[in-house]
C-alpha positions as CSV (number, residue, x, y, z in Angstrom):
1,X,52.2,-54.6,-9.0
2,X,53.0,-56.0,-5.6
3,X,51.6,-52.8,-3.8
4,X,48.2,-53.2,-6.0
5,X,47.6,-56.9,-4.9
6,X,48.0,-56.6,-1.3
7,X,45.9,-53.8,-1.3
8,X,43.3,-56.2,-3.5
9,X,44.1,-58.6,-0.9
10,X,43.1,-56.2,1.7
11,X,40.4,-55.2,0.6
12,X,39.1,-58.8,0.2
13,X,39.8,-59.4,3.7
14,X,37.8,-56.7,4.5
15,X,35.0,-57.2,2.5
16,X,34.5,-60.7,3.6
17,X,35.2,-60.1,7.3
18,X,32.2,-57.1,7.2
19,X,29.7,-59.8,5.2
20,X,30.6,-62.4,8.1
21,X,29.7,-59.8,11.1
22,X,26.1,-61.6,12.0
23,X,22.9,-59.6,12.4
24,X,20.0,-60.5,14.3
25,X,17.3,-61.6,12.0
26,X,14.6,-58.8,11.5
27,X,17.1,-56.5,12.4
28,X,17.2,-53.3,10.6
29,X,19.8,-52.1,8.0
30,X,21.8,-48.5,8.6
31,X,20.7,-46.4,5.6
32,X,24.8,-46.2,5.2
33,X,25.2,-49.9,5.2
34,X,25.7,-51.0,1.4
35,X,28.5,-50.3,-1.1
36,X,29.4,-46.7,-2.6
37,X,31.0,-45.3,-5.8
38,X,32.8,-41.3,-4.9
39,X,31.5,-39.2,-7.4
40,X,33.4,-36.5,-6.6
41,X,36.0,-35.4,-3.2
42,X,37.4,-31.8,-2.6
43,X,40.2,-31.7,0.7
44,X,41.5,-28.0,1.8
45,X,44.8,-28.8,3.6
46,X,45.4,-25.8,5.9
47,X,47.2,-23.4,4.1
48,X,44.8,-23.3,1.3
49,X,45.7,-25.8,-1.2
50,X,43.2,-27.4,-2.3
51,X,42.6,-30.7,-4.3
52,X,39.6,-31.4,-6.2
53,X,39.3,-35.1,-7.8
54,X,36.1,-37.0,-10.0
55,X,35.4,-40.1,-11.2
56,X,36.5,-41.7,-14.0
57,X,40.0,-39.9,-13.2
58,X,39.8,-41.4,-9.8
59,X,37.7,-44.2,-8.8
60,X,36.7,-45.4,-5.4
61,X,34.4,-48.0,-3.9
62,X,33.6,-48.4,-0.1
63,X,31.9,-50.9,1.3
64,X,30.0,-50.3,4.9
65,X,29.1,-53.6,6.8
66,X,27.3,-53.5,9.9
67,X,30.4,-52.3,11.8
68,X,33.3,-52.5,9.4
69,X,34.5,-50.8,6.4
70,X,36.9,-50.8,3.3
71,X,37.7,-48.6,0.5
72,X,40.0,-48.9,-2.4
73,X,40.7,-46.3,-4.6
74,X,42.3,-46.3,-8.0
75,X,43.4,-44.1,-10.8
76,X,41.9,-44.1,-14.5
77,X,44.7,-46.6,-15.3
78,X,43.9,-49.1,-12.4
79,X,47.0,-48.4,-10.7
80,X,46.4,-48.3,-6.9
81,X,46.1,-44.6,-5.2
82,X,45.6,-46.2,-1.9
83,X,43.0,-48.8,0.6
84,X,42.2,-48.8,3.8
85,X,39.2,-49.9,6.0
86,X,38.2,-50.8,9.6
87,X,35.6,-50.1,12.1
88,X,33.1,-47.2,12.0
89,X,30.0,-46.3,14.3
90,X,27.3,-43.6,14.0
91,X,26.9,-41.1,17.1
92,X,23.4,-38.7,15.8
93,X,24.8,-36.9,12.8
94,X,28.5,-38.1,13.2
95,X,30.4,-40.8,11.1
96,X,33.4,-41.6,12.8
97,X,35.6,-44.0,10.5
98,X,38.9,-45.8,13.0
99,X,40.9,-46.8,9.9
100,X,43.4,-50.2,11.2
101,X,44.8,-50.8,8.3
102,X,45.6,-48.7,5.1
103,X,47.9,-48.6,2.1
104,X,48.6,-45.4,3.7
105,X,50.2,-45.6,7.2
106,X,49.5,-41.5,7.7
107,X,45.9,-42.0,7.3
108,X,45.9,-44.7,10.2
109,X,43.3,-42.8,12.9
110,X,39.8,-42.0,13.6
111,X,37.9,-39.5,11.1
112,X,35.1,-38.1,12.7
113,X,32.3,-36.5,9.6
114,X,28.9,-34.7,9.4
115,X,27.1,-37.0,7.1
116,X,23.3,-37.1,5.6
117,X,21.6,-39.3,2.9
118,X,19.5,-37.7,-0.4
119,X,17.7,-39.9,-2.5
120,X,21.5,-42.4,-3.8
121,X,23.6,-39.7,-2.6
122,X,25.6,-39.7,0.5
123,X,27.4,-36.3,1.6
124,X,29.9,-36.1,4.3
125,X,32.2,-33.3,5.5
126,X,34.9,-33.2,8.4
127,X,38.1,-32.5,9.2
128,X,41.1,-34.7,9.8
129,X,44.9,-33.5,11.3
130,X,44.0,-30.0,9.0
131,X,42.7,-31.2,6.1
132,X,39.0,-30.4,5.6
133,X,37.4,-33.3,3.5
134,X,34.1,-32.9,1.4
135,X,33.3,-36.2,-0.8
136,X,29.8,-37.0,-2.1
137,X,29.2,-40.7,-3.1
138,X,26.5,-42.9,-5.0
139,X,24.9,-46.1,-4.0
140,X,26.6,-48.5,-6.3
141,X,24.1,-50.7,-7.7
């Protein structure tokens, strides 16, 4: 219960700190910039294994600001799998996430992704210390 609050907490933090970044009025929104709902994730460690997960049995919502993000992610039950966020930036087709601060000390590093936007749907693929990651996620509304 205590590991599941201070990740709420933590992902309040950063939630609030990426609405507070100010934007110059007029100024236009990243297409990524808005908050997103995994519908599904498949990771290929190096040796092959490979983990496959979907919502409902996992559910995760990520929030991009203009230069911050967050992410929690929870299991069916509402018990916490893990959150995490920091800064990101966009290089031409590259989403590089720097995560501070995470549930998660291992996953503390930069994450650099091929990304592109259909209709809701937001694909990105990369690989991170082996593991190749492939998540899709949906414009939350």
């Amino acid at each position: 219960m205590r590991n599941k609050l201070a990740a709420v907490a933590l992902f309040s933090v950063a939630v609030t700190a990426s609405c507070r970044t100010s934007q110059t009025a007029g100024a236009t929104i990243h297409p990524l910039q808005g908050n997103w709902e995994l519908v599904s994730a498949r990771y290929t460690r190096a040796n092959g294994e490979i983990a496959e997960v979907r919502a409902p049995e996992l559910r995760s919502l990520k929030v991009i600001g203009p230069s911050r993000f967050a992410f929690i992610t929870v299991r069916e039950d509402g018990s916490l799998v893990r959150a995490a966020g920091g800064r990101y930036r966009i290089e031409n087709d590259k989403y590089i996430e720097t995560i501070d601060y995470t549930s998660a000390s291992h996953m503390r590093g930069d994450y650099i992704f091929d990304w592109r936007i259909e209709g809701d749907l937001w694909y990105h693929t990369g690989t991170h210390e082996g593991v190749r990651f492939e998540e899709i996620w949906r414009r939350a509304r």
